[in-house]
VONUTOR-450357 format. One line per field, with one value per residue (C-alpha): chain; x, y, z. Coordinates in steps of 0.02 Angstrom, whole numbers, plus 50000, padded with zeros to 5 digits. Example, Ala and Ser with C-alpha at 12.3 -4.5 7.8 and 13.67 -1.06 7.14 Angstrom:
% VONUTOR-450357
unit <- (A A)
east <- (50615 50684)
north <- (49775 49947)
up <- (50390 50357)
% end
This chain:
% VONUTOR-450357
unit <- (A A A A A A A A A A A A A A A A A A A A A A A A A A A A A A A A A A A A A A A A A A A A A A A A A A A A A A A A A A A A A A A A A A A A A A A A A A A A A A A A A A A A A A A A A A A A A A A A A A A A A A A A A A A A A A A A A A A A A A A A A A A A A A A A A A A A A A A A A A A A A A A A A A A A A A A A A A A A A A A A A A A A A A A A A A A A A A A A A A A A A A A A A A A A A A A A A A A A A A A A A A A A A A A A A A A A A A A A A A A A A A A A A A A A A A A A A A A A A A A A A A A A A A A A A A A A A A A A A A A A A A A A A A A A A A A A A A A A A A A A A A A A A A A A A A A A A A A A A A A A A A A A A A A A A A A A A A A A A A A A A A A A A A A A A A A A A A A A A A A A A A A A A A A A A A A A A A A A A A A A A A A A A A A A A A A A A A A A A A A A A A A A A A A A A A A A A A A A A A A A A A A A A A A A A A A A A A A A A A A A A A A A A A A A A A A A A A A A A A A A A A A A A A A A A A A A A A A A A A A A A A A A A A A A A A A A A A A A A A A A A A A A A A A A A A A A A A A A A A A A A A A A A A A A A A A A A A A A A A A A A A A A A A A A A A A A A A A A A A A A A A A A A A A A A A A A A A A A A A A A A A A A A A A A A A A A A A A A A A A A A A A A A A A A A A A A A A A A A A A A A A A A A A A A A A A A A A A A A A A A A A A A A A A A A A A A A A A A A A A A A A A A A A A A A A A A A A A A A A A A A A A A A A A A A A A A A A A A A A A A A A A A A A A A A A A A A A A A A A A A A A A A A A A A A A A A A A A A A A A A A A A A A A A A A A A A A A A A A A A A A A A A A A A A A A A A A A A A A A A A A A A A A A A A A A A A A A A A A A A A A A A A A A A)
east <- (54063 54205 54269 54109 54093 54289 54254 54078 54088 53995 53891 53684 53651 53471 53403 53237 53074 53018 52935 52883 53004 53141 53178 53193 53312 53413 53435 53484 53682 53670 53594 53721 53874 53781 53705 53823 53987 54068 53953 54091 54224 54114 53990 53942 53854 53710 53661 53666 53527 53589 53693 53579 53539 53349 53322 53366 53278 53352 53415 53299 53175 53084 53193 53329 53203 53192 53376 53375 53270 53373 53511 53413 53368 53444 53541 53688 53694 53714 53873 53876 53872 54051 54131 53998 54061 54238 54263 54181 54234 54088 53939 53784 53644 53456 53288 53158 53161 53293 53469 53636 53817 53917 54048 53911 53805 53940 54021 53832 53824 54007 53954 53779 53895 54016 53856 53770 53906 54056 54153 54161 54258 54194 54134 54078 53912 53856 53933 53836 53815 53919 54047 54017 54020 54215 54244 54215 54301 54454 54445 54424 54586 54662 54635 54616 54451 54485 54611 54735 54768 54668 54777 54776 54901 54830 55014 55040 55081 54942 54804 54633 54559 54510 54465 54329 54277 54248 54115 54046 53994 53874 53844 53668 53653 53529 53659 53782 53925 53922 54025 54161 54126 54070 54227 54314 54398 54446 54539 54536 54466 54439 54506 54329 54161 54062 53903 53873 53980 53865 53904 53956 54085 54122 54171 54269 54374 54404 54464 54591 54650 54678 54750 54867 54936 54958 55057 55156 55210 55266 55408 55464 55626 55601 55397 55311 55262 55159 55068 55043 54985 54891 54779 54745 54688 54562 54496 54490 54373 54279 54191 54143 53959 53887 53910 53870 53682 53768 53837 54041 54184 54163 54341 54255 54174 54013 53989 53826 53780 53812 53926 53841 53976 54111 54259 54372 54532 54453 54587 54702 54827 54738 54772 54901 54825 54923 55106 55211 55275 55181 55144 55067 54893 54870 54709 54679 54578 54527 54431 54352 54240 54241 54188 54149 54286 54316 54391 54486 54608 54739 54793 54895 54804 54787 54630 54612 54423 54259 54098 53980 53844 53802 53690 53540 53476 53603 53598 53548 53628 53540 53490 53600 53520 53567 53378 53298 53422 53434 53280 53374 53527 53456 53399 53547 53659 53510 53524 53706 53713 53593 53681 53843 53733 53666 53849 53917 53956 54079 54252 54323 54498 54445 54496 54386 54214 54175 54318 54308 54133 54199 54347 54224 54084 54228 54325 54477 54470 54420 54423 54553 54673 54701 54633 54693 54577 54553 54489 54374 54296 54280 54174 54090 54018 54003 53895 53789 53752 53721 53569 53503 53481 53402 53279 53272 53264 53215 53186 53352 53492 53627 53811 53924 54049 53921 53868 54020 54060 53892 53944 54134 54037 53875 53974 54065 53908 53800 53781 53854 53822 53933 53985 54051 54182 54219 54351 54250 54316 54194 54199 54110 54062 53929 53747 53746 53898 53848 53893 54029 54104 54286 54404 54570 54698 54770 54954 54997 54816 54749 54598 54521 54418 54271 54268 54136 54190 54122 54090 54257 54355 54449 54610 54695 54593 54541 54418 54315 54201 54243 54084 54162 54311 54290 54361 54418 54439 54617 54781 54856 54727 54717 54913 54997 55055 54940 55011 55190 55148 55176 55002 54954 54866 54698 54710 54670 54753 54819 54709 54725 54577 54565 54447 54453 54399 54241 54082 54094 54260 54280 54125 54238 54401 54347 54262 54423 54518 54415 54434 54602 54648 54821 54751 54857 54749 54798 54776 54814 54938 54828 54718 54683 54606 54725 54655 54833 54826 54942 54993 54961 55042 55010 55022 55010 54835 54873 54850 54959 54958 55162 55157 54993 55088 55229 55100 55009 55135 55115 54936 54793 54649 54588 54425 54397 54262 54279 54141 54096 54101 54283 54279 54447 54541 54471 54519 54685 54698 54622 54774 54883 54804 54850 55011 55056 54962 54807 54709 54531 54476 54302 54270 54167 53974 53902 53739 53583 53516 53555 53683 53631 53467 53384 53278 53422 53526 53362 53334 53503 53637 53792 53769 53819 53988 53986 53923 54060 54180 54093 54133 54306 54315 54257 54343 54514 54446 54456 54603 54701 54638 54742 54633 54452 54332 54172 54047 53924 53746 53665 53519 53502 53618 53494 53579 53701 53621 53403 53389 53434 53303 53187 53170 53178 53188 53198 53044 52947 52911 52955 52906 52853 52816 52645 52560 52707 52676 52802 52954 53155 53312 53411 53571 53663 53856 53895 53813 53902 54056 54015 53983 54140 54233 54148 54190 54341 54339 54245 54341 54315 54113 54131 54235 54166 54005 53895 53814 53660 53631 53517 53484 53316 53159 53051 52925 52904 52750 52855 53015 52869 52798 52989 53026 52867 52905 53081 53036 52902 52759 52682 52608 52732 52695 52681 52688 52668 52721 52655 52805 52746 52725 52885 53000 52938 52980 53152 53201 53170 53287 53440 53435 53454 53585 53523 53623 53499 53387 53481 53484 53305 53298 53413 53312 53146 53239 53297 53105 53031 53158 53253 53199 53340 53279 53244 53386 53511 53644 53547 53697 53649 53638 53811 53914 53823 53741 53568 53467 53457 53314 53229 53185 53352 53441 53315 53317 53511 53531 53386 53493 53638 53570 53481 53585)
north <- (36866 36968 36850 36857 37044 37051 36919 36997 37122 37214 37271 37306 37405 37393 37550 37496 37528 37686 37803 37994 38087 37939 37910 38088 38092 37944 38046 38204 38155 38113 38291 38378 38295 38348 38538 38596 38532 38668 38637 38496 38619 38742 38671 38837 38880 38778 38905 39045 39026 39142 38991 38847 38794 38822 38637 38613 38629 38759 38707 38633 38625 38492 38346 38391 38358 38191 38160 38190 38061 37924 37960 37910 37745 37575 37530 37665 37604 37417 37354 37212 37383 37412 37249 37251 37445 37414 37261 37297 37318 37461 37486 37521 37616 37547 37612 37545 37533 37694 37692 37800 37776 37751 37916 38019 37986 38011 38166 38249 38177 38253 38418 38411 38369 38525 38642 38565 38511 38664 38563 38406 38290 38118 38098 37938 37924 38077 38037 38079 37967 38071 38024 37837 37850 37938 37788 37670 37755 37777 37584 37557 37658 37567 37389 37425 37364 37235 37136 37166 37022 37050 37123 36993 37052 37195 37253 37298 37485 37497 37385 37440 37356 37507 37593 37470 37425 37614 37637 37459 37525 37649 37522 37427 37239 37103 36987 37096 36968 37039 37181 37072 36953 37070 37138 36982 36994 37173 37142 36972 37034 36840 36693 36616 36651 36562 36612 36461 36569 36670 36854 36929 36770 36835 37003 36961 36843 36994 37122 36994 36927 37107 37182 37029 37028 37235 37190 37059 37162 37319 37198 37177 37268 37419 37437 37596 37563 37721 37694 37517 37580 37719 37584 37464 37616 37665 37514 37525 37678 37629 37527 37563 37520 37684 37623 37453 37342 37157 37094 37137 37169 37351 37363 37244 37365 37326 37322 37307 37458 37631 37770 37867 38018 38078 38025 38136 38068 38024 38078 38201 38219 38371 38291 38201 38164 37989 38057 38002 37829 37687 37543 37377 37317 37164 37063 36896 36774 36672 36537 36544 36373 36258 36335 36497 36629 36815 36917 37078 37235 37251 37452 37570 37717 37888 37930 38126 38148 38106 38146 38253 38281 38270 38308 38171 38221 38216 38323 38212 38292 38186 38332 38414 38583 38676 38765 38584 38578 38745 38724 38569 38654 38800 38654 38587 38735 38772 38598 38620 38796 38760 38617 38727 38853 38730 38685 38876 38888 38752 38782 38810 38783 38904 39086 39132 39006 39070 39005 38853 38828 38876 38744 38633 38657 38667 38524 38616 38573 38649 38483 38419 38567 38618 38772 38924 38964 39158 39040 38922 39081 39167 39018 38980 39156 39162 38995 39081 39245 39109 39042 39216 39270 39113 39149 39302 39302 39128 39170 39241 39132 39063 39094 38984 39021 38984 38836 38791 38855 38736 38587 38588 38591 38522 38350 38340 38353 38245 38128 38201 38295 38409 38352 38425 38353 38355 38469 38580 38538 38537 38438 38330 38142 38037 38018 37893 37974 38010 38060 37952 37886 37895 38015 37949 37950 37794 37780 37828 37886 38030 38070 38044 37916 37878 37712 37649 37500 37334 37227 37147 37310 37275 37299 37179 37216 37363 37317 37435 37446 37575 37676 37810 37939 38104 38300 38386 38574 38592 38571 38476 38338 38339 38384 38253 38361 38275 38100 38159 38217 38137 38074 37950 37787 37758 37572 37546 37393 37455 37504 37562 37520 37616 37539 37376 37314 37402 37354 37371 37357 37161 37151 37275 37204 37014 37073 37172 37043 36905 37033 37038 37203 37206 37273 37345 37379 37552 37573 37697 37645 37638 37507 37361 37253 37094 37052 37049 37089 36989 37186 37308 37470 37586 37760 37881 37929 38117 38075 38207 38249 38190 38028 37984 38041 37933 37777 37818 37844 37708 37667 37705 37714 37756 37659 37744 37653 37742 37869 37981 38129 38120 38249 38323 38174 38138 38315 38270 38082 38190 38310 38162 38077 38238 38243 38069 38045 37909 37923 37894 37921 37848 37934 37847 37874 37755 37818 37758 37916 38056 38165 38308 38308 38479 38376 38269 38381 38474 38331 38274 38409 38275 38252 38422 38353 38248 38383 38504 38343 38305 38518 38489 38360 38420 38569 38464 38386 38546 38598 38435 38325 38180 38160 38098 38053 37930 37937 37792 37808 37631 37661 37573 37406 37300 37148 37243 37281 37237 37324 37505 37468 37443 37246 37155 36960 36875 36955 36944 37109 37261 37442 37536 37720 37758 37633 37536 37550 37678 37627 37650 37584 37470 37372 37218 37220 37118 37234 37390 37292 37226 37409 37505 37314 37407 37602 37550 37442 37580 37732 37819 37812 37849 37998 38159 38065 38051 37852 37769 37576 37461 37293 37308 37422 37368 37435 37398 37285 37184 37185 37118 36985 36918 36899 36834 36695 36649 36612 36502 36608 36663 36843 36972 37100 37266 37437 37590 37746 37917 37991 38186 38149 38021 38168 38299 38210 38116 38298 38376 38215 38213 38428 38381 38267 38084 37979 37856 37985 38030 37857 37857 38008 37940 37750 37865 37959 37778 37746 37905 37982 37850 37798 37811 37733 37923 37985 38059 37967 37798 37678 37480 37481 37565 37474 37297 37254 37146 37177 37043 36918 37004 36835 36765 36916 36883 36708 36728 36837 36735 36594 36693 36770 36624 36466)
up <- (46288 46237 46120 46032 46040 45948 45841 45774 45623 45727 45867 45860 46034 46072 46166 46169 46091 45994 46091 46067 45947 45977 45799 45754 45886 45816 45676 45776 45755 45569 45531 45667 45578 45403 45446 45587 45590 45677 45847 45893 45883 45965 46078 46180 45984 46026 46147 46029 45931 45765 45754 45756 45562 45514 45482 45668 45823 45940 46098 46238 46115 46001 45959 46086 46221 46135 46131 46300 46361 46234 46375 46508 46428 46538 46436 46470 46646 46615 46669 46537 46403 46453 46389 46224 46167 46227 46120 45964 45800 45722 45844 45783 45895 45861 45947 45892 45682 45691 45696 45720 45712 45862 45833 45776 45908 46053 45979 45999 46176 46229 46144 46262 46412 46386 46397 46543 46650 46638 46740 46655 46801 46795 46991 47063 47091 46991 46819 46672 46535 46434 46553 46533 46342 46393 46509 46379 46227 46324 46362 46170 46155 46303 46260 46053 46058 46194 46066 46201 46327 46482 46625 46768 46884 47021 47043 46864 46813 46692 46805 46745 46909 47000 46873 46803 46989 47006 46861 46890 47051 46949 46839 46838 46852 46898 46968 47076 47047 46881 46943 46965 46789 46692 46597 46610 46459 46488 46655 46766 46914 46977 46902 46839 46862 46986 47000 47147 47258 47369 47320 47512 47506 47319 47382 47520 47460 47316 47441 47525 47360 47298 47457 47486 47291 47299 47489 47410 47261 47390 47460 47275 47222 47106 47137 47131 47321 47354 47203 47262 47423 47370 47268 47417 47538 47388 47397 47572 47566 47451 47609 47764 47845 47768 47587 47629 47604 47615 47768 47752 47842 47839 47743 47622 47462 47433 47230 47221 47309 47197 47243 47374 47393 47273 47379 47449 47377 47227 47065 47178 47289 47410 47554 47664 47829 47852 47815 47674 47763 47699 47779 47656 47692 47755 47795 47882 47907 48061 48074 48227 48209 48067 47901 47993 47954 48014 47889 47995 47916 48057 48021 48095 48174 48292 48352 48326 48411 48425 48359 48488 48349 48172 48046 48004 47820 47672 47527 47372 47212 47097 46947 46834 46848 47006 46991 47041 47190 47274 47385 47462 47487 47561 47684 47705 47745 47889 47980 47960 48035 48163 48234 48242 48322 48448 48509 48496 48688 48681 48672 48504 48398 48264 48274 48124 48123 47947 47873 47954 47888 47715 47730 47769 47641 47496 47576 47537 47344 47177 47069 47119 47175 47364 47399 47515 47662 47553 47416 47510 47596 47392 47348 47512 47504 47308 47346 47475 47339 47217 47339 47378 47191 47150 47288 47248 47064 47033 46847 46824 46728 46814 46732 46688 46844 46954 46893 46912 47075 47121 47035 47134 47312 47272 47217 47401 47491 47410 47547 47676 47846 47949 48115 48275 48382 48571 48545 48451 48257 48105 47986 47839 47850 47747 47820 47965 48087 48265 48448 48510 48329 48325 48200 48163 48051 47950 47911 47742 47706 47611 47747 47909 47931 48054 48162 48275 48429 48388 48567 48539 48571 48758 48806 48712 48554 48483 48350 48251 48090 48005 47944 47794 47762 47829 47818 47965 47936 48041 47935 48077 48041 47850 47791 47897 48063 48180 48110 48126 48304 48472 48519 48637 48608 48638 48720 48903 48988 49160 49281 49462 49587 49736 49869 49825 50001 50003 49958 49758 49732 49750 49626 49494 49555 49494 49333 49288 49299 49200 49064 49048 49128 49228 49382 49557 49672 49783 49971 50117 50237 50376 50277 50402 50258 50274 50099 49965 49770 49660 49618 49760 49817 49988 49979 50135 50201 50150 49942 49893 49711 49721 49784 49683 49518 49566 49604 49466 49305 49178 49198 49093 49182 49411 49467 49619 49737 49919 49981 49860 49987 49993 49843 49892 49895 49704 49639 49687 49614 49459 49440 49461 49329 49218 49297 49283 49089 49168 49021 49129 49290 49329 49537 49666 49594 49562 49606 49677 49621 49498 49609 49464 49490 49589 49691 49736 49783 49882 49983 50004 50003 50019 49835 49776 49821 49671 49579 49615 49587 49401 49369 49430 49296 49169 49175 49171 49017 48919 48983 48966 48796 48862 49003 49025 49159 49144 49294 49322 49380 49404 49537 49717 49745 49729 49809 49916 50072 50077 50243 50132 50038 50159 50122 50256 50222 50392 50477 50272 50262 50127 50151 50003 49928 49899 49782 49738 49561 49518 49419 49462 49388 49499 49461 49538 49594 49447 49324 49397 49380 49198 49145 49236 49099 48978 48996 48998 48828 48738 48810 48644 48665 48861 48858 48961 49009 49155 49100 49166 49166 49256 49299 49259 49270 49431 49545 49737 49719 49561 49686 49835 49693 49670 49848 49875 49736 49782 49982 49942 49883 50050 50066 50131 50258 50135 50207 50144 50167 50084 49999 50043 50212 50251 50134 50280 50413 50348 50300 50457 50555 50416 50432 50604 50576 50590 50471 50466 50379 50252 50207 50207 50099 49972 49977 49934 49789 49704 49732 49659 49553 49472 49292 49185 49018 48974 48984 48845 48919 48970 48884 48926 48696 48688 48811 48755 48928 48942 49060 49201 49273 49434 49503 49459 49559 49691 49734 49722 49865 49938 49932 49988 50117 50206 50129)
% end
């Protein structure tokens, strides 16, 4: 098509049928060019209406209101209208049976542009179509009218790639593979159209070929390699899951979806968050089963945080007029404040909130230029006046500064929500962050960006999608000193397991194993278990804090599986841990009930042991960032011991609470072990948590059915007990202290008090675990049990 567009004397651009007060319109420029020449010298005279000629409409009035709507016509969104401007020779403008000239008609639209939009940066996803018409005069100039050869090599100096790529992802198209085929004569941004090729294929095989050529050309003598660089990150986040509707990679840029935020790094050099080494881009592919290929972005990273909460509704900047977007804002700023409000007891970095909340609103830049924390808090607060008066004084005109104090912020949120982190940092992120998401730092890259695990994440892997880029008001974080820091990874591979020979630890033990972690296994000296480890060390029966930091140096994570009473003993492997650098300590919980729960610890006081143990914990958490903790709550042991829960298989007979109908969570060895795999593969989701999982969901009489079932379908003997009455009298026997009791107590809180699926915290989704088969568990142990 460009050949034909160069070739042609000219260029007929269809805007469509004639409508109300079009064709006056289409003769707006002619008469502006003829009546008022001095406007495109002086575009702020169009306001002035002593200045506007008497045979011309003043401003916002009659035929400019039909101008106005000729700029809103398709056709200046079309990304096939790049290549047909760019490459011809004169361009004529039709609409219906009227018609203007090209540079007339443009020089009226850039005047318009200069009085509604003072500050007249092109921005992704909000550009004008003034700012298109720019795009595509300057590629006229470029290319003189596309006679130039098209550029074909990504590496070169004066690559249009990017550029093109960038408005094509504003642009309109029927066929999204037209964002790559589009301006083919312009630039080659594939070697020949193929329209067979599906289109997520298309792009993929785009990113590698582009990321690969830019990689190979950084190895070249002489290159520019941090411009090099600096174009394969952009097209790096220009992805990510939040700007994506195919199925990608999420380092894959989806074309076909627009520009939902004006990026961050977009045209300046603000920020530094990745230091000033570079390090080239490389993807691969794998092909993990014939003609079925994973496409990954190995990249160098630090994890800074993690997301505790964040916003849900985005600001959507999508008028020119501030008036038609205040109300929203206004909106806005409340979620945002009341979310900061919500978390305002947690520990915080910030000395001075306000200007923390001004760094983050302003992002640190004024178009383009860093700004001092004095200025961010100047137009945070000259943005907050702005709102008043216009609620105030909603009639009242808005000056020019303040439209374009609006314009520099609004842009940056658009799309975006403020978070919170666990460490108490604010910050800005698109729509679509939450709790547990991961902040961290790319080498070489201008800003933060936010990762989420993907199943595949374990300690040989650490796989994530990455979701969008993000601003983190701390300097550290955004100017490179975090990067340049000494920070510690975030992979876990070398775990210690401390009561092994008990009766979860062979279940975790086994399952740690089969995933890959190197495991030693730690035991008292006066352990008589004759059981060995491939990698096993003793330590003296005391557990002081010196000889666990000596056992304990070098590893990255403590499963701890002995009684959870010994709370002592665990506050000291936990100042080890901090002493030592264990990045995670997971203590002996495990619960078959809720250990916080009032009547928990009401019925059973041994449990406010592992309450005081979890404050312990948490409270070295704050103190020491290195250092994290994950407790487990999974409900009874459902095929660890029947007789504790009052099943009793040989003699056919299962006691239950009440009815029998009420529900409680309940979990199998090999679940419990399968979920401590999984903390441990997804220690950036885990972190500082209290998790529930399950088995399954079950009541007594669906536990009774299932026995029933798997010993060949005879009745069983079902008793009942009233759960008022049998709580009486088990509390007056444990308060006395009968052992058995307590057991009884803690078999009737599983029973009564035990539904996690409504909890906060209830993470079988997060950590990727199924639920299991109750009549598969139960003929198992059946068949265990009884051969």
């Amino acid at each position: 098509m460009g050949q034909i567009y160069r070739a042609a004397s000219g260029v007929v651009v269809w805007l469509g049928e004639e409508s109300d007060g079009s064709s006056a319109a289409m003769q707006l420029p002619r008469r502006i060019r003829k009546y008022w020449p001095s406007l495109y010298d002086n575009p702020r005279e169009l306001l002035q209406s002593n200045k506007t000629p008497d045979n011309i409409d003043r401003w916002q009035t009659g035929v400019w209101t039909a101008f106005m709507s000729l700029l809103e016509r398709p056709w200046w969104r079309r990304i096939w209208a790049i290549q047909e401007v760019v490459c011809a020779r004169e361009i004529i403008l039709t609409c219906g049976t009227a018609t203007a000239v090209w540079d007339d008609f443009v020089k009226l639209v850039q005047v318009i542009d200069a009085i509604r939009h003072p500050v007249n940066t092109p921005s992704p996803g909000t550009r004008t179509t003034a700012q298109r018409v720019a795009f595509m005069q300057e590629l006229r100039s470029i290319t003189e009218q596309g006679t130039t050869q098209a550029m074909t090599d990504y590496a070169d100096k004066d690559s249009l790639a990017l550029n093109i790529l960038s408005m094509a992802k504003d642009c309109e198209a029927t066929d999204h593979r037209d964002k790559l085929f589009a301006c083919h004569h312009l630039v080659r941004l594939w070697d020949r159209p193929d329209y067979g090729m599906p289109i997520e294929m298309l792009y993929k095989r785009f990113a590698l070929k582009y990321l690969s050529r830019l990689a190979e050309a950084i190895t070249e003598p002489s290159c520019d390699e941090k411009t090099l660089f600096r174009r394969q990150v952009e097209l790096v986040y220009t992805a990510g899951t939040c700007n994506q509707n195919l199925d990608l990679p999420s380092w894959v840029p989806d074309w076909s979806v627009p520009w939902r935020t004006r990026p961050l790094w977009y045209e300046n050099e603000c920020y530094s968050a990745g230091g000033h080494e570079i390090k080239e881009i490389i993807a691969t592919v794998v092909e993990r089963r014939p003609h079925e290929f994973n496409f990954r972005l190995p990249v160098t990273t630090k994890v800074f945080d993690r997301v505790l909460a964040a916003g849900t509704d985005a600001i959507q900047v999508t008028s020119s007029d501030p008036s038609d977007l205040f109300v929203d804002l206004r909106a806005w700023l409340f979620q945002s404040m009341s979310l900061l409000h919500m978390h305002r007891n947690r520990s915080s970095p910030y000395t001075d909130l306000t200007t923390a909340i001004a760094r983050t609103i302003t992002v640190d830049q004024d178009d383009g230029h860093r700004l001092s924390p004095e200025e961010a808090v100047s137009r945070y607060e000259a943005l907050l006046e702005m709102l008043r008066l216009s609620k105030a004084e909603p009639s009242s005109p808005i000056d020019n500064e303040s439209q374009s104090t609006y314009h520099s912020v609004a842009a940056f949120l658009r799309g975006r929500v403020v978070f919170v982190t666990e460490r108490g940092y604010i910050g800005l992120a698109q729509v679509g962050v939450a709790w547990g998401d991961t902040i961290a730092v790319m080498q070489g890259a201008p800003v933060p960006i936010v990762l989420r695990p993907t199943l595949e994440t374990g300690p040989k892997v650490r796989e994530y999608r990455m979701l969008c880029e993000a601003f983190v008001a701390n300097d550290e974080v955004m100017y490179g000193g975090f990067w340049e820091g000494d920070v510690p990874g975030e992979d876990i591979a070398l775990v210690t397991l401390l009561g092994a020979d008990g009766k979860l630890g062979p279940s975790i033990y086994e399952a740690l194993v089969s995933a890959g972690f190197t495991v030693t296994v730690l035991k008292r000296d006066s352990s008589k278990s004759k059981t060995s480890y491939p990698s096993q060390v003793s330590i003296p029966d005391a557990f002081n804090v010196e000889d666990l930091v000596e056992v304990l140096r070098g590893q990255d994570a403590i499963v701890v599986t002995i009684k959870g009473s010994e709370t002592e003993l665990q506050k000291r492997i936990a100042d080890a841990c901090v002493k030592a650098g264990v990045k995670r300590f997971i203590p002996a919980d495990f619960g078959s009930v809720d250990s916080s729960s009032a009547l928990t610890q009401e019925l059973v006081p041994l449990y406010k042991h592992k309450t005081a143990l979890r404050e312990y914990l948490i409270e070295l958490a704050q103190k020491h960032s290195s250092f994290t903790w994950t407790s487990l709550v999974c409900g009874h042991f459902f095929d660890q011991s029947l007789e504790f829960l009052h099943i009793y298989l040989p003699q056919r007979r299962i006691e239950i609470i009440n009815d029998g109908s009420q529900k409680w969570s309940a979990s199998s060895l090999a679940q419990i072990a399968l979920a401590t795999v999984r903390i441990l593969q997804r220690p950036d989701v885990t972190a500082n948590r209290m998790i529930y999982i399950q088995s399954f969901l079950v009541s007594q009489n669906e536990v009774t059915a299932a026995f029933e079932r798997a010993t060949g379908g005879a009745k069983w003997e079902v008793v009942s007990k009233d759960s008022e009455k049998y709580r009486e009298e088990e509390k007056i026997k444990a308060d006395a202290g009968d052992k058995e009791a307590v057991e009884n107590l803690v078999w009737l809180l599983g029973a009564i008090d035990a539904d996690w699926t409504g909890k906060k915290d209830f993470a079988m989704e997060e950590l990727g675990l199924e639920e299991e088969d109750l009549d598969e568990v139960v003929r198992a142990t059946v068949k265990r049990l009884e051969g």
